[in-house]
N, C-alpha and C positions, 0 to 999 in steps of 0.2 A: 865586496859581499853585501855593504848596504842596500845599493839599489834596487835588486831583489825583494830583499825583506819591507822594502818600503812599499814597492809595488804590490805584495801580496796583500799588504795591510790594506792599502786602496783598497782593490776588490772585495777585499773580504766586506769594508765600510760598504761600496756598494750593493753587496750582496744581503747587509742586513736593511739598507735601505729603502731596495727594493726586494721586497719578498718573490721568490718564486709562486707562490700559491697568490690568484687574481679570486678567489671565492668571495662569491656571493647570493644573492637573492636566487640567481637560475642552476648556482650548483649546490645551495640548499633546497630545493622545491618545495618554498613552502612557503604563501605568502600569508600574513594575519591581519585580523581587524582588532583595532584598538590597540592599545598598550600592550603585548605581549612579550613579556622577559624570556620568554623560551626562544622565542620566533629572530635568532640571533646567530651571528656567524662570525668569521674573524675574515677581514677583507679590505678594497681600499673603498674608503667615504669619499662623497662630493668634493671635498675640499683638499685630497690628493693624500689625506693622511689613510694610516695603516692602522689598523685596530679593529675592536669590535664594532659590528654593524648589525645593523636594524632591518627587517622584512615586514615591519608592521603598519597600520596607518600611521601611528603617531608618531614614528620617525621622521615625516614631514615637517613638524612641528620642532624637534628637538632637535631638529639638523644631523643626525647619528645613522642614515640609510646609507645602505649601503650601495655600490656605486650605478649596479644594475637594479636598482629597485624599481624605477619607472619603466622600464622595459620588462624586467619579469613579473610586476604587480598590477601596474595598472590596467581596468577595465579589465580584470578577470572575470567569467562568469561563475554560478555557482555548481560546483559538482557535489554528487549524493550519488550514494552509495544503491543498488540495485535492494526490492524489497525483499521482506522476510516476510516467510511465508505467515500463513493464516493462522492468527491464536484462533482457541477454541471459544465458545459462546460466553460470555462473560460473568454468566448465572442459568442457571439450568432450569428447565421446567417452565419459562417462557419466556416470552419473545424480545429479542434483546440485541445483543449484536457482536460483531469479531472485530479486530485491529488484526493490520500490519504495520510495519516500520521500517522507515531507513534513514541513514543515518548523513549529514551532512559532511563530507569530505572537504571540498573549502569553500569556505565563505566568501562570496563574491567582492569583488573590489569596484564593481562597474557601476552600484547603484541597485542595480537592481535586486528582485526577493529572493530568496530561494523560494523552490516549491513545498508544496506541503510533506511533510515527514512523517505524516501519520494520516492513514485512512479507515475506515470505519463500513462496514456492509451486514447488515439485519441474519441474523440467524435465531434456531431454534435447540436447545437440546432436550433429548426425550426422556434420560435418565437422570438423575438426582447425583449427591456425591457419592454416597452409598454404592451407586449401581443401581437402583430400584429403579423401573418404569414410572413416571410421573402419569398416573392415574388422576386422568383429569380429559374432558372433552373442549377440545382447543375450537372457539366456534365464534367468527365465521372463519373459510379455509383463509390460511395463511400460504404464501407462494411467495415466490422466488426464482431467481432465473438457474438454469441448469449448468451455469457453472460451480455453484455451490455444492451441487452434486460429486463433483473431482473433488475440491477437497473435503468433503467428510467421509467420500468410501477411503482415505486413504484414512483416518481416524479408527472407523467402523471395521470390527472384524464380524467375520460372519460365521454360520454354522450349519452344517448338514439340513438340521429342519428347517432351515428358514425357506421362506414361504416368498415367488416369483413375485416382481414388482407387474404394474400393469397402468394402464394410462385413462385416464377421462378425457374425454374434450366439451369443450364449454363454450357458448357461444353468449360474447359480452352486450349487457344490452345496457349497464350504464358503467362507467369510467371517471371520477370524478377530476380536476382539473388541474389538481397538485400532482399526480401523476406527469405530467409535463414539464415538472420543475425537477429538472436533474441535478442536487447536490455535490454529485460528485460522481466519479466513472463508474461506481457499482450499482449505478440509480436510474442508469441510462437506457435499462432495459424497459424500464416504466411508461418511457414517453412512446414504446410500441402497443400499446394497449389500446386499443379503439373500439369502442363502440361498432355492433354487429359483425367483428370480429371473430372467427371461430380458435382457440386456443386450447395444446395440447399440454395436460399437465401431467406428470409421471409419478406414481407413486411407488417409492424404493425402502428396500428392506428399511432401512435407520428411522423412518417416518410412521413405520408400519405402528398399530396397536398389536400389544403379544397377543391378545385374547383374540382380536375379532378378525387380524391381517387387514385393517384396514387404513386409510389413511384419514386422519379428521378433514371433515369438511367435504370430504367427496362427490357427496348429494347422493349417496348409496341408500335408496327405501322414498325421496321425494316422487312425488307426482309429477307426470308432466307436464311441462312446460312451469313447472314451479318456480319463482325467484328464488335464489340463494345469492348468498353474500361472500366477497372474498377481500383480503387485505394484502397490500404489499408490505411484506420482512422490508426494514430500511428506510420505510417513508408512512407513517403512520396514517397520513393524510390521505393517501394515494389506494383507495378502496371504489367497492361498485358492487354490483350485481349482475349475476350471469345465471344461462339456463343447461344444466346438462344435458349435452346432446346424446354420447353414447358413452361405453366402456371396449378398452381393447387391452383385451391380457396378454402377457408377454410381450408387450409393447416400445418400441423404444422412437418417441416423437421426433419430426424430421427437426434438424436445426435449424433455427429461425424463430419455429413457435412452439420450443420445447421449455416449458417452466416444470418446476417443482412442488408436492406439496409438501409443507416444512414444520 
């Protein structure tokens, strides 16, 4: 009956020897930078030992990686999280701007940067915290491209009286130079602005004056051929002078040279 009992004991010595579970860095998913105590597994190390292991950079150093760490770390890029949608204007009553954000998923191992996490686009709000209409003539017009249109009717509710949006067109006759210098992807609309250009802007409920229904800056009562002045929301630099050419009510400007007053 010995030789049995001897033999189980073997295997059993083998079986705590070699572990059934080979875990590591690719059946953790998760590789880190720097020192991270979290970023840790129980597996076989470089050196054929069994224990706890490492997924971080500095286990390089401490000799404690685990044993697929070069295969599941290295030269990872950086992943990030899809954005969140648009906050609201940052301060109300003028001109200012919105964020979104997203969030870093993992940090690259390859060298290179992650992208930017946070971006930034010019708006305007026309009500106070209160709720009040900020009674004030915003001058010269302030514009924006017609995306910013989507998200604030999803902000904006509206109401039986409210009074039809309607369109100007303008025809640019200067453009100054920083208009060309795109910051960033919400800036990009800027560098289509050109000189003797004709451009169509929209005026929508949330822009409107309660009293007058109308949109600041319009050039509603100028003379013809008068100069007036307009600024780009987002790039303060980025302004000119244009001539109102006509007005078209119940208007909705074709895409391409559809902007907004803001």
């Amino acid at each position: 009956m010995n030789p049995p009992v001897a033999l189980v004991m073997v295997f059993f010595g083998v079986a705590l020897f070699f572990p059934e579970s080979e875990a590591g860095c690719l059946e953790l998913g998760v590789c880190c930078t720097g020192r991270n105590m979290s970023c840790t597994t129980a597996g076989w190390r470089p050196d054929r030992s069994f224990g706890t292991c490492y997924c971080d950079q500095a286990c390089c150093r401490t000799l404690d990686c685990c044993h697929d760490y070069a295969e599941a770390c290295t030269g990872l890029p950086c992943s990030v999280s899809e954005w969140s949608s648009w906050s609201g204007c940052s301060k109300p009553c003028k001109s200012t701007y919105r964020i979104r954000t997203r969030q870093i998923i993992q940090e690259p191992t390859s060298g290179e940067h992650c992208p930017p996490v946070l971006e930034k686009a010019g708006c305007l709000e026309y009500w106070n915290e209160q709720g009040l209409e900020c009674r004030q003539d915003i001058v010269p017009a302030l514009i924006t491209t017609e995306s910013f249109g989507k998200a604030r009717r999803k902000r904006y509710v509206s109401n039986e009286d409210e009074r039809a949006g309607y369109c100007v067109e303008f025809q640019l006759i200067s453009v100054t130079k920083a208009c060309l210098i795109a910051n960033n992807a919400h800036s990009q609309w800027m560098q289509d602005l050109r000189e003797g250009y004709t451009v169509c802007v929209e005026c929508q409920p949330p822009a409107m004056n309660q009293g007058s229904h109308r949109c600041y800056g319009d050039g509603r009562g100028a003379k013809r051929n008068q100069l007036l002045h307009w600024k780009a929301v987002g790039n303060p630099q980025c302004k000119g002078g244009w001539k109102r050419v006509r007005q078209r009510d119940n208007c909705s400007c074709a895409t391409g040279d559809s902007l907004l007053f803001i």
